[in-house]
N, C-alpha and C positions, 0 to 999 in steps of 0.2 A: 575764255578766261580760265586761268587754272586753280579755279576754287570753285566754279559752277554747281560742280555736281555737289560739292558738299553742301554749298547755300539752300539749294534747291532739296534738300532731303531733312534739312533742318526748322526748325521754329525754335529763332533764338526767345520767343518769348518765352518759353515754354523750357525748355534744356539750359542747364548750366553751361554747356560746351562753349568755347571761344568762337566770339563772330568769325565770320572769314573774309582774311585780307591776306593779300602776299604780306609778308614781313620784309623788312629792309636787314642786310648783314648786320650783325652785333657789335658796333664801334668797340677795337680791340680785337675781335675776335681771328682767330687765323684761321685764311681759308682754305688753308692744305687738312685742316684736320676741324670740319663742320659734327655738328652729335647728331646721336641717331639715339631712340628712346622704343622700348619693350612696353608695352601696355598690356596687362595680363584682363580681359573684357569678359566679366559673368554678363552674357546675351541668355540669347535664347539657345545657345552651345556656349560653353568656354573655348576661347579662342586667346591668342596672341597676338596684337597688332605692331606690329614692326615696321617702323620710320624712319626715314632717312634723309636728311635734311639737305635740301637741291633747288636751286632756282628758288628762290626766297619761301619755300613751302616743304611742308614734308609728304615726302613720296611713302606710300604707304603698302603693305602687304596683310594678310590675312593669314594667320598659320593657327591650322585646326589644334594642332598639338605642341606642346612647348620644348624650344628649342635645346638643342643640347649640344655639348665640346665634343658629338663623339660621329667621324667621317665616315662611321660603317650608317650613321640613322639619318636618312635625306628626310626635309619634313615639305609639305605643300607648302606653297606662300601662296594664293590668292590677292590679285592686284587690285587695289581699292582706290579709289578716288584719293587727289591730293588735300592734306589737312593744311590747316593753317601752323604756324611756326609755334603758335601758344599754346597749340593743341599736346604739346614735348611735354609740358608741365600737365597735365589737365587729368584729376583725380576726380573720380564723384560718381554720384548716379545720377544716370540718364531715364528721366521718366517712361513708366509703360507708357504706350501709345504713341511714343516718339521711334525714330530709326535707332539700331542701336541698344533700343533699352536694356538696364543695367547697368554694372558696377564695373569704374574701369580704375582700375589702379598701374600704380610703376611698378614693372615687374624690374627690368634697368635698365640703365641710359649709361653714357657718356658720349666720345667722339670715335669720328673713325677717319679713314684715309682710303681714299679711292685708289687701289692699287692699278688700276688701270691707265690712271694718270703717268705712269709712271715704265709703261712698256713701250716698245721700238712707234708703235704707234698710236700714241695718246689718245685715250677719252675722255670723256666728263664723264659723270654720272649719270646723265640725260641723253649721250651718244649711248654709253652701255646698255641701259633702259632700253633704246631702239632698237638696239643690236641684238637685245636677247641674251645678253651675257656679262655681270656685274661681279667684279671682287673687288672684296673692301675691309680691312683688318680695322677690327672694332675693340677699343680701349672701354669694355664697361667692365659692371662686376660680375656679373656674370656671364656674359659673353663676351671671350677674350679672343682675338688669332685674326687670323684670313678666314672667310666665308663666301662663299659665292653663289650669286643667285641664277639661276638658268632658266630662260623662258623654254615653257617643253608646249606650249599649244593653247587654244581658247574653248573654255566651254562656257555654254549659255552668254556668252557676250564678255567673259572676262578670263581678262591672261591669268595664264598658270606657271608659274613657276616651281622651281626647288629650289630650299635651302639648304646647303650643304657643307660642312664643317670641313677647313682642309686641312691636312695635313700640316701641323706645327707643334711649337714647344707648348702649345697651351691643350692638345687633345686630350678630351679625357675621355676613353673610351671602355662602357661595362659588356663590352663583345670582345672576347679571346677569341681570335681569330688565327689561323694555322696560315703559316705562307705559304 
């Protein structure tokens, strides 16, 4: 089931965090343009967790450092277990002694669009995932454009990827760069 690992690491008695269920799509919602949500996580490092909303769950990333509009800074994404859909909204502290602990707030959210859908040979989101190679133009506030994640290899038992800002009208780039 694709919420396992997250049941299994939690004590909902104990963590404010959303139980875990698949969620069902959002009556009205359009599913060419699903949201994805920034979660800025005081752990035991500050991190960024980056979600992407797929198969009724959010697909999740780990990025040690906070993302940026700019295509010369690639940052790790570390591949985390699938969250539940509630988890988009989910502010708070997570007690010591629980996985996680700490302080997880919105960094930002909105929607995005799988651009991959949309090439000679269509993906989902979930083919790309397999494939090891994900772009997906994200409508937040602070993260705007095309981005795309690239699986580069697995350590200690979890995929690795990059995040990488591409090339568009939204780059904001603090590297003066010589062509």
């Amino acid at each position: 089931m694709a919420l396992e690992k997250y049941r299994r690491k939690r004590d909902f008695s104990r963590t404010p965090e959303p139980a875990s269920r698949i969620g069902r799509p959002i009556k009205g919602a359009d599913p060419e343009e699903p949201f994805f949500v920034v979660q800025e996580h005081h752990a035991s490092r500050l991190h960024y967790d980056f979600r992407l909303e797929a198969e009724g769950v959010l697909k999740s990333w780990a990025i040690p450092k906070e993302p940026l509009q700019d295509p010369y800074v690639k940052r790790l994404a570390i591949e985390t277990e699938d969250h539940p859909l509630e988890y988009g909204s989910f502010s708070g502290r997570i007690p010591e002694g629980e996985y996680g602990a700490g302080t997880v707030s919105i960094w930002d959210r909105g929607t995005y669009r799988n651009l991959m859908a949309k090439k000679r040979h269509p993906k989902t989101l979930a083919e790309s995932m397999r494939d090891g190679h994900i772009e997906i133009f994200l409508k937040g506030k602070r993260m705007k454009g095309a981005f795309a994640l690239v699986r580069t290899g697995e350590e200690r038992g979890k995929a690795q990827w990059i995040l990488v800002k591409m090339w568009d009208a939204y780059v904001r780039s603090s590297t003066a760069r010589a062509a």
